[in-house]
C-alpha positions in Angstrom: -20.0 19.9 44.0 -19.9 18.3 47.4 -16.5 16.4 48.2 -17.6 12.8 47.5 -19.4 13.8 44.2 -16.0 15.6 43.1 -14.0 12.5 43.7 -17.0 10.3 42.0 -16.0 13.1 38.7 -12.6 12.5 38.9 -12.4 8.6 39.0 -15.1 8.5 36.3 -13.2 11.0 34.6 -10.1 8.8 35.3 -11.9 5.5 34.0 -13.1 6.9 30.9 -9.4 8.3 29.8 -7.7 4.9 30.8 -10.4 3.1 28.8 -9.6 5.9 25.8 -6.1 4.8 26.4 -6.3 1.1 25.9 -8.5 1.3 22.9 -6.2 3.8 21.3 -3.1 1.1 22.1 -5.3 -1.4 21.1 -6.3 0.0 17.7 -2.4 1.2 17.2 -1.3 -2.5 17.0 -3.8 -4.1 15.5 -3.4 -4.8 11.3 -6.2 -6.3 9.3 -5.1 -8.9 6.8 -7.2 -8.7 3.3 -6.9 -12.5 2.0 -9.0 -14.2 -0.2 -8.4 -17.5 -1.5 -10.0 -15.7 -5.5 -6.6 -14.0 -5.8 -5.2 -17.6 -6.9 -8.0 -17.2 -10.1 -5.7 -14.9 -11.6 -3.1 -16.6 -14.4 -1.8 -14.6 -17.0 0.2 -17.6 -18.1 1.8 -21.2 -16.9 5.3 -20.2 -15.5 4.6 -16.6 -15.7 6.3 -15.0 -12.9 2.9 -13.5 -11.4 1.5 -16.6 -10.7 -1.2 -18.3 -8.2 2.3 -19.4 -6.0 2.6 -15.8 -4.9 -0.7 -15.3 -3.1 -0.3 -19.3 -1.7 3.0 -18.8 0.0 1.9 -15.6 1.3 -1.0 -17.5 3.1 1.2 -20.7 3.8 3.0 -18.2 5.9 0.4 -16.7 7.6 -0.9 -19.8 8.6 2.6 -21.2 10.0 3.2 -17.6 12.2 -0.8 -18.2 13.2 -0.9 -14.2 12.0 -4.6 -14.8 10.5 -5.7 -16.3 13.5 -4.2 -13.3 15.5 -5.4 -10.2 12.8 -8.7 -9.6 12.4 -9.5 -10.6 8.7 -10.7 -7.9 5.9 -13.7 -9.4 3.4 -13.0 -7.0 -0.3 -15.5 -4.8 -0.9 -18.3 -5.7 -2.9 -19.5 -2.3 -4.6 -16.1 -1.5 -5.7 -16.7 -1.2 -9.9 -18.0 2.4 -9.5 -14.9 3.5 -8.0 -12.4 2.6 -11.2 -13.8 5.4 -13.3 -12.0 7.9 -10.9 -8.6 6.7 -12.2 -9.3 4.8 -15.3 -11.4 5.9 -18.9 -14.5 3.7 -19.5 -12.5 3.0 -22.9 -10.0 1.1 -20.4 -11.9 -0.4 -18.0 -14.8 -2.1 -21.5 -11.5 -3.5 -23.0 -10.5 -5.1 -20.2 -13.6 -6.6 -19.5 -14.3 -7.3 -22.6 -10.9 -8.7 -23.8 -10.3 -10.7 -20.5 -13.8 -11.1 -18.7 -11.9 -12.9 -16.1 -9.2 -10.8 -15.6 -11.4 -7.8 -15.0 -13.2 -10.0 -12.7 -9.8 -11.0 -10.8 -8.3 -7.3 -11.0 -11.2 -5.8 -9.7 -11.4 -8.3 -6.7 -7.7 -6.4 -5.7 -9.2 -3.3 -6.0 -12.1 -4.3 -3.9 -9.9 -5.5 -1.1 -7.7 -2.0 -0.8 -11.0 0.2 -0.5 -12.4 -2.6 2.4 -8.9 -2.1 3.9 -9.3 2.2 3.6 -12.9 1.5 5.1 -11.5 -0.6 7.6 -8.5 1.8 8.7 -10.7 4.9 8.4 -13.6 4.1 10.4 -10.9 3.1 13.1 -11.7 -0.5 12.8 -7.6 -1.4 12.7 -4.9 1.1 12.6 -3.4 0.0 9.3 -3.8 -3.1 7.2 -2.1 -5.0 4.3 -3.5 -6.6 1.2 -1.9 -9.9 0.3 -3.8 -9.0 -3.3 -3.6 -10.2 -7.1 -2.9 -8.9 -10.0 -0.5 -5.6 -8.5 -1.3 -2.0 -9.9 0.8 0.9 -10.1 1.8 0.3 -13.8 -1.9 0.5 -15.0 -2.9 3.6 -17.0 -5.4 3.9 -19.6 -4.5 1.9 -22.4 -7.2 -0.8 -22.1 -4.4 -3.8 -21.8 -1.8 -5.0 -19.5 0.5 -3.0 -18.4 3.4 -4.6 -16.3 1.5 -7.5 -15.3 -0.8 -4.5 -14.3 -4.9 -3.7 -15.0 -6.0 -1.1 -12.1 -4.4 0.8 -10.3 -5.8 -0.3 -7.0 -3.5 1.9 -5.0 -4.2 5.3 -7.1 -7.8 4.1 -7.0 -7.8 3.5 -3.3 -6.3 7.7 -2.9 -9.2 9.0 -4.8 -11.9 7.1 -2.8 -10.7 8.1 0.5 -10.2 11.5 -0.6 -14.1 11.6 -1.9 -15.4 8.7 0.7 -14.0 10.3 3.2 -13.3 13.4 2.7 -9.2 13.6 3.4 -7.6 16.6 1.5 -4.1 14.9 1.4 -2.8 11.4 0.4 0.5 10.4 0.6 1.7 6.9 -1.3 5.1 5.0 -1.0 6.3 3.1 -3.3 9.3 0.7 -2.9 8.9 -1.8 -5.4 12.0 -2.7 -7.7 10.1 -1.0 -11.1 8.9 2.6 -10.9 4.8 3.2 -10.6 4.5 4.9 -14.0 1.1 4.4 -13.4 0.6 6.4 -10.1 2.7 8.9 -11.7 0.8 9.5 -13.9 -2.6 10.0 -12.3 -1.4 12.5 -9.9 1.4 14.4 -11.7 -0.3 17.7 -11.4 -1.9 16.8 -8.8 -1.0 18.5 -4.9 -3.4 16.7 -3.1 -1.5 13.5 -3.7 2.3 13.1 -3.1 4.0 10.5 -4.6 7.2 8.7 -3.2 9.3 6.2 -5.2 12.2 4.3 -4.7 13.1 2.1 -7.9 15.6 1.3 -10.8 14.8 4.0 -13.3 17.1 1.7 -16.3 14.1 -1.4 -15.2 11.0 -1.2 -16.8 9.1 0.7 -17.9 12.4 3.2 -18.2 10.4 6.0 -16.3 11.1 7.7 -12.8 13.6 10.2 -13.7 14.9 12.0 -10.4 14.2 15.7 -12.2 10.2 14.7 -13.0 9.0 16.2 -10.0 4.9 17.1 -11.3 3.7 19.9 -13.3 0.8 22.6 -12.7 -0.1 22.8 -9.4 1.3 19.4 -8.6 5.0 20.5 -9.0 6.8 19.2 -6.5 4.6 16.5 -5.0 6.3 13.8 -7.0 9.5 12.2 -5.7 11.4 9.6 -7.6 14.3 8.2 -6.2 16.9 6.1 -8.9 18.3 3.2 -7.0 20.6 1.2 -9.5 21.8 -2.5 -8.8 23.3 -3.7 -6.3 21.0 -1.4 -3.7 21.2 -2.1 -0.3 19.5 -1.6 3.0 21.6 1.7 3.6 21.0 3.4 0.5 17.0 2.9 0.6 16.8 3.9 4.0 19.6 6.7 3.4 16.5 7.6 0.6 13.7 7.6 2.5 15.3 9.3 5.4 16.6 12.2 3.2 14.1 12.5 0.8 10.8 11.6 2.4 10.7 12.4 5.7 11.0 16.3 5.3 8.8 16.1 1.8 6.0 14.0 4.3 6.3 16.4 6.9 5.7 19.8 4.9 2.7 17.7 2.9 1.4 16.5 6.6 -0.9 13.4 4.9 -3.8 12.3 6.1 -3.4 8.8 5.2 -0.4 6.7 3.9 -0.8 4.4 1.0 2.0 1.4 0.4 2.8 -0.2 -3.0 4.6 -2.6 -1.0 6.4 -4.4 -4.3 9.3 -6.5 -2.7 10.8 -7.3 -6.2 12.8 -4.7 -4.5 14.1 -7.9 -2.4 17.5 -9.5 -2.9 17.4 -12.2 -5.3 14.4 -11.3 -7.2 13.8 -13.1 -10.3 13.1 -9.4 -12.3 15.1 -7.1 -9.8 18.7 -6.7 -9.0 18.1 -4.7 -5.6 19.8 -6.1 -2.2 16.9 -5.2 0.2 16.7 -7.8 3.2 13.8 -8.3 5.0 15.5 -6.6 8.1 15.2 -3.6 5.4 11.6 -3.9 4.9 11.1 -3.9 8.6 12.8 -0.3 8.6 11.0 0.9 5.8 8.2 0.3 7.6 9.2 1.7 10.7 10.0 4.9 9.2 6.8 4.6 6.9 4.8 4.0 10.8 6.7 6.6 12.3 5.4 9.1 9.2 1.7 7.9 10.1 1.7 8.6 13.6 3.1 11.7 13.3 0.5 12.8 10.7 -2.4 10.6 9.9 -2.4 9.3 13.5 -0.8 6.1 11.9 -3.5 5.2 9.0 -1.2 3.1 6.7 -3.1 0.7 4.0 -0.1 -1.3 2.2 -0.7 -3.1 -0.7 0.9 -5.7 -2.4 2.6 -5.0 -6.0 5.8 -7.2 -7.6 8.1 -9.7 -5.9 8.4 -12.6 -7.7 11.1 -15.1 -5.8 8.3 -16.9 -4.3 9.6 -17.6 -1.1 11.4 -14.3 -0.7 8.3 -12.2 -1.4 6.8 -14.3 1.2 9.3 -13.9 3.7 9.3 -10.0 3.5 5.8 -9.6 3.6 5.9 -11.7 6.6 8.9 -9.8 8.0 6.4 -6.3 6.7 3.6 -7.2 8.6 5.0 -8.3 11.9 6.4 -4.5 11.6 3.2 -3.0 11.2 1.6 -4.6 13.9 3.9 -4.5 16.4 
């Protein structure tokens, strides 16, 4: 290689890793937003807590911090029915529809926006994304009803299609919200290729997430539930992930971090007595980001679940967001 052609290599080679560079730091702070205005359709009841005023001051914010303008947008996906029968029974899923036609409609809109928001963080479209979805989750099982305001679980659904879709061996899925995820529990108990983290009031409903259920069968040990009792603050949640997550995440090593981002776990909840500020969200996620780089070179999807003071939910996701894209 003559001396001109050598230095040619070397500032193409130069070029092409500073370009490599960018795009990596441009892909590591950008967060797509999954909003659709057919998350208001959902209404289980006038004045019930998980109302149409959740999603609209979610949005209200967005537009006042110009955050949809700034994050690229995520559409839900539109083939996402096939994907419910690797959680749910068919038993469950028919009496849904058939009981509440629309609310199967609405519940599986939320499940079709957390697998558009796994495609989009998987094929390296954003880094990491959060659903500003309707109805939340992580209480559903298979009993064919509601279940904590709860019909899919769009999280637990969401682990077993980018385990199959594409083809990651290890899921890991946080859980802050105020109530325990009785639901996620219990689709991965004895399950190792899934580790579930939860924070939550064990005495709340549904009275599950007792410290010493850890999994069964293979899955023994990949379940983490954390009791926080009233009265929780900042401190003792990050004092919890900090001590029991961090060393639990890095044996496990995930390939991709899923969020039931519940911020009933928010102080001054209507349904949760937790002291969480906002400020606290923004560390959780920090440490939840700092988790994701380190392992799953910082694929986070987070998805919406309780808080239900109306302008408090909206302030932390707000507060959540801003984190993750930062």
């Amino acid at each position: 290689m003559t001396l001109l052609n050598r230095r040619q290599f070397l500032i193409s080679s130069a070029t092409v890793a500073l370009a490599s560079n960018l795009q990596a730091e441009d892909r590591r702070n950008n967060t797509g937003l999954v909003i659709d205005d057919r998350f208001l359709e959902h209404i289980i009841s006038d004045a019930h807590p998980e109302s149409p005023a959740r999603y609209n001051a979610i949005k209200h914010h967005l537009l006042a911090e110009n955050l949809h303008k700034q994050l690229p947008l995520i559409k839900p996906k539109v083939d996402a029915e096939d994907w419910l029968t690797k959680i749910h029974s068919t038993e469950h899923i028919n009496k849904i529809k058939s009981n509440q036609p629309d609310t199967h409609k609405n519940a599986l809109l939320a499940t079709a926006g957390v697998l558009a928001a796994i495609d989009s963080v998987c094929e390296g479209k954003v880094n990491n994304a959060f659903c500003a979805s309707r109805p939340p989750g992580h209480h559903a099982k298979n009993t064919g009803k509601e279940e904590g305001f709860c019909y899919f679980n769009h999280v637990a659904i969401g682990a077993r299609y980018a385990q199959e879709r594409y083809r990651l061996a290890k899921i890991l899925i946080i859980d802050w919200d105020y109530h325990h995820g009785n639901g996620t529990e219990w689709a991965f108990y004895s399950d190792p290729t899934v580790l579930y983290f939860s924070t939550h009031d064990m005495f709340a409903y549904p009275g599950t997430g007792l410290p010493e259920r850890t999994g069964e069968g293979k899955g023994k040990g990949f379940n983490i539930n954390v009791h926080l009792g009233c009265g929780a603050t900042n401190e003792d949640i990050i004092t919890a992930f900090k001590e029991k997550l961090l060393s639990a995440a890095d044996a496990f090593a995930p390939e991709l971090v899923l969020i039931s981002a519940g911020f009933d776990s928010r102080q001054d909840d209507l349904l949760g007595c937790h002291n969480i500020t906002d400020q606290g969200f923004i560390d959780l996620t920090e440490i939840v980001r700092m988790v994701a780089d380190r392992h799953a070179c910082g694929k986070i999807v987070s998805v919406l679940e309780g808080g239900y003071n109306i302008e408090g939910n909206a302030s932390a996701v707000i507060a959540h967001i801003k984190a993750l894209s930062s």
